[in-house]
Phi, psi and omega in degrees: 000145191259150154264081187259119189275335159254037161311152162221325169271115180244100178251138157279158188240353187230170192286162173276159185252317196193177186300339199271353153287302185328299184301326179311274184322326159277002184278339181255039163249092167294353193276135118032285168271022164296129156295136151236147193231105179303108182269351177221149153201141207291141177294306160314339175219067199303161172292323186299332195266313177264030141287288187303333154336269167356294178270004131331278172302296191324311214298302183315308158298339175282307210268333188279148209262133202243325181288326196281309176327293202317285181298359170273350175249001178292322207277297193309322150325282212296307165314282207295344161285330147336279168285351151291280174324311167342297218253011177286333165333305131354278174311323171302351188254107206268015189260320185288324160329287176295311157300325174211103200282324191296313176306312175322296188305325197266334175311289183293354201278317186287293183315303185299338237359071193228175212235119195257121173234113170323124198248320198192110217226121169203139215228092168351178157266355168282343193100343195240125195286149150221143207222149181217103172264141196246153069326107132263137197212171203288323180246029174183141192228130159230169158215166208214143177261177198206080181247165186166158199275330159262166195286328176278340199269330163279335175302302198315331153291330181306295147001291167303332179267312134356279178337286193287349153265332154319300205288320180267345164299321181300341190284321185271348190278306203128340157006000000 
């Protein structure tokens, strides 16, 4: 493609893919009254539908606030420490923690709106399971290993292992 900065005109000869051609291809018409003219364009992606993209996003981009962000993610931090102190009661209670760590975990994971996901569940060549569980929340990402001759029994460690790094950061916050 040539770069003539007093283009008005942009004819294409191939299809677009996507917005970011789009936007290419009018960047090289720079005049004020420029055009572009599609001589093919794809049946899933007509020029009008990545047009309208197109002026989505720019909308999106006009309008985002890099202050107003900041503070909508200072307040939801602040909610979810919220909710965390909320829900540290939970951790304390080391009886219940130890009789069912997963149900414990998954309690707080809920209280907390945080996302408890199995990362990884595989059973050795000893026969013997290993489990790796994740916790993630908006201030704090932990994981937990897991072994055990069965599956609920690496989880629960895995659970268990979580459980007591959620409890000593909170020990350490002041919590």
């Amino acid at each position: 493609a040539l770069d003539v900065p007093e283009a008005n005109v942009v004819i294409s000869y191939d299809c677009l893919k996507d917005t970011v051609e789009l936007a290419q291809r009018f960047g090289r018409a720079r005049q004020k009254e420029s055009s572009l003219t599609l001589m093919t364009e794809r049946r899933d992606r007509p020029l009008a539908v990545l047009k309208d993209a197109k002026k989505l996003q720019d909308n999106i981009i006009k309008e985002f606030d890099p202050v107003q962000t900041q503070k909508t993610l200072m307040s939801r931090q602040q909610s979810q420490l919220d909710r965390e102190r909320a829900a540290a009661p939970l951790l304390a209670n080391r009886a219940k923690i130890e009789r069912s760590p997963l149900e414990s975990l998954n309690i707080y994971a809920a209280k907390t709106k945080a996302v408890l996901k199995t990362e990884s569940l595989d059973q050795s060549q000893d026969g013997r399971f290993r489990c790796k569980l994740e916790y993630v929340a908006m201030s704090r990402r932990m994981d937990g290993l897991g072994v055990g001759a069965t599956k609920k029994q690496c989880k629960h460690e895995a659970a268990l292992c979580i459980l007591k790094k959620l409890r000593d950061s909170d020990e350490r916050r002041g919590h």
